[in-house]
N, C-alpha and C positions, 0 to 999 in steps of 0.2 A: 455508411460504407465500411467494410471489415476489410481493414487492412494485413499485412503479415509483418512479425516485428524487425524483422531485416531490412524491411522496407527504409527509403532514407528518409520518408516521414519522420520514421521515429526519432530521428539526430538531435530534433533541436529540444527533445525529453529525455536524455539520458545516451548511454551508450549499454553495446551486450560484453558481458563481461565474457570472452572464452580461454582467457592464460590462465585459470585458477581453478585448483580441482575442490570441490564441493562435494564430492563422492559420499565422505560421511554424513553429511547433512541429511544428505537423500537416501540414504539406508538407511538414518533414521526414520525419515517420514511415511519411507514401504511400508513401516508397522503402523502406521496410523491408516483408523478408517476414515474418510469425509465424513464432517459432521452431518444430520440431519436439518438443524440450523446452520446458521454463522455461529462459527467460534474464533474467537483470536485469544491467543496466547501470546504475551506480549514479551515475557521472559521463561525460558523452557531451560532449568538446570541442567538436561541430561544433553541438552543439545550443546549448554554453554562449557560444560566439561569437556566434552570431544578437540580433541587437540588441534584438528582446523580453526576453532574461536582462535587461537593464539594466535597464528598466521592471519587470517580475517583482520583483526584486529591491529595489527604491525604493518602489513601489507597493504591494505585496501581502508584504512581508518586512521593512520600515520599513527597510531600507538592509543587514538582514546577505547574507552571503555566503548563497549559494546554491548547491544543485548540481542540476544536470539531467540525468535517463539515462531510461530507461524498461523494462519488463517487456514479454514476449510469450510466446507459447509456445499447448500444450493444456494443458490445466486440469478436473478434473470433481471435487477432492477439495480438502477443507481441510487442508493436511500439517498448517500450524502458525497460529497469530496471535502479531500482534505489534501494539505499538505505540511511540508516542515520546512525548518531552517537549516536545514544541512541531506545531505546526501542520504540513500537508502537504496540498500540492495532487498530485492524480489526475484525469488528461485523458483519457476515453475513446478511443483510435482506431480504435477498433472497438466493436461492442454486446460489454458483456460482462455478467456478475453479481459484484458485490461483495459479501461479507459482512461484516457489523460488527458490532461489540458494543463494553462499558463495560470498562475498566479496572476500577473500583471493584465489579463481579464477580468477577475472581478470587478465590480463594479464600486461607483464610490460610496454609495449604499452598500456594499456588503452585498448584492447577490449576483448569480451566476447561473447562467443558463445553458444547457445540457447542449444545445446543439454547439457549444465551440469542441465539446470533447472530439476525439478522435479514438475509435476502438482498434484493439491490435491483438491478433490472433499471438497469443505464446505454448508453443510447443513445449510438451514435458524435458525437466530439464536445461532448460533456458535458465540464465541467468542477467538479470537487467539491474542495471546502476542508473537512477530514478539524480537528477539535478535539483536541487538546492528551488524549492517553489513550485515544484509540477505537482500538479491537482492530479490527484487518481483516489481510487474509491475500491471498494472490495474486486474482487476479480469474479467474470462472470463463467460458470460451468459450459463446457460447451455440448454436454451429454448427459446421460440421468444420473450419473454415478458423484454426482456433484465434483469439487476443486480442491487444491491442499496448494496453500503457497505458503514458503519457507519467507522469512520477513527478518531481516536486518538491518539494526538503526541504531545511534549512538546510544548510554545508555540510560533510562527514565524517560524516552519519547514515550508517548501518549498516555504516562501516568498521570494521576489525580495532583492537581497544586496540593500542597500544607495549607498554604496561609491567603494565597495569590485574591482579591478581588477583582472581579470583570468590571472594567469599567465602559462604555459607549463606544469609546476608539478602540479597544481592542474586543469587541462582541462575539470575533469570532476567534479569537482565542479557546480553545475548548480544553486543553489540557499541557503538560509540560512541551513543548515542539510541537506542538500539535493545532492548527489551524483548521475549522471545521464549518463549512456550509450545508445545512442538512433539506432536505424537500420537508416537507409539510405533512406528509405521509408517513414519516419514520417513526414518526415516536420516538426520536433519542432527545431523552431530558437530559435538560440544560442548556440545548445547541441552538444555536441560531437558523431558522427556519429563511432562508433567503435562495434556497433554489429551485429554479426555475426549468418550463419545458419540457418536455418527453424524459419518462423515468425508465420507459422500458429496453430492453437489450436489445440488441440486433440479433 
C-alpha cells in the first residue's frame, strides 16, 4: 500500500520539515541529471560551500558538522536497508517513494523482512527529518526519468572505518553510523545478507 508522506503514518518515522528554506540546495541539484545507476555522493563541496550548510548545521544539527551529497539514479527494488544513530534530513528533488521501517524490528539474528516496511509517496521538494533508527533504503523513481534526493547527516556517516574490526555482535555494522541489512541479490561486499521477503517496489 502507497501511502502519501503527510499521511499520519509517517509520525512515528520522522517529521516534514516546512520552517526552513532549502532553496539553494535545490538549484543545485536542477543541474544535476539522474544517474543511469545508483550514485550516492556522500560529501558534495559545492553543495557544503553554499551558505544554507551554516544555517543547516546551527539550526537543525545544534552546531555539529555536517555533510551534504545526494543520491540519484533508477530504482524499483529494495537491495538493502539501513539506518543510523542519529537524525538525517532527505530533500526530495524529484517525486520519488521511500520506504521505512523500525530499527527495533530486526530481528535477534540480524534479519529483516520487507513486509514490515511502509512505502511513502514524496513529492519534489519535500523535505523529511528521518528519527534516530528508522530503516529506509535508496528511494524508489516513480517515472522513467529516474530520482535525485538531496541526503543530510552528521559528518563521516556512511564512511569506510580506519581501523574498526566487525565482530559477530555488531555484523551489521557496515560503516561509520551506518547500520546495514542487505538481500542476498545485491551484491554489496561486506554486508551482511539477512533480508528477507519481496524486493520489488510497489
Amino acid at each position: 500500500m502507497l501511502r502519501y508522506i503527510f499521511d499520519p503514518e509517517f509520525n512515528k518515522y520522522g517529521r516534514i520539515i516546512e520552517d526552513f528554506d532549502f532553496s539553494q540546495l535545490k538549484q543545485y541539484m536542477d543541474r544535476i541529471k539522474a544517474s543511469k545507476y545508483l550514485e550516492e555522493q556522500l560529501s558534495v563541496e559545492e553543495m557544503e560551500k553554499l551558505p544554507v550548510c551554516h544555517k543547516i548545521q546551527c539550526q537543525l544539527f545544534h552546531e555539529l558538522p555536517v555533510q551534504i551529497g545526494y543520491m540519484s539514479g533508477h530504482n524499483h527494488r529494495i537491495h538493502g536497508v539501513e539506518y543510523h544513530k542519529s537524525k538525517v534530513i532527505h530533500i526530495a528533488a524529484t517525486d520519488c517513494v521511500m520506504y521505512l521501517g523500525l530499527s527495533q524490528d530486526i530481528e535477534p539474528n540480524h534479519e529483516y523482512h520487507t513486509s514490515r516496511m511502509e512505502a511513502f509517496f514524496v513529492p519534489k521538494g519535500t523535505a523529511v527529518e528521518l528519527n534516530y533508527g528508522v530503516l529506509h533504503c535508496a528511494p524508489c523513481n516513480v517515472n522513467g526519468y529516474g530520482f535525485k534526493l538531496i541526503c543530510i547527516a552528521p559528518k563521516h556517516t556512511s564512511e569506510p572505518f580506519c581501523t574498526k574490526v566487525r565482530t559477530e555482535k555488531d555484523k551489521i555494522l557496515f560503516a561509520r553510523n551506518k547500520w546495514l541489512i542487505a538481500h542476498k541479490d545485491s551484491d554489496i561486499e561486506g554486508a551482511f545478507y539477512g533480508l528477507k521477503g519481496d524486493t520489488e517496489a510497489v
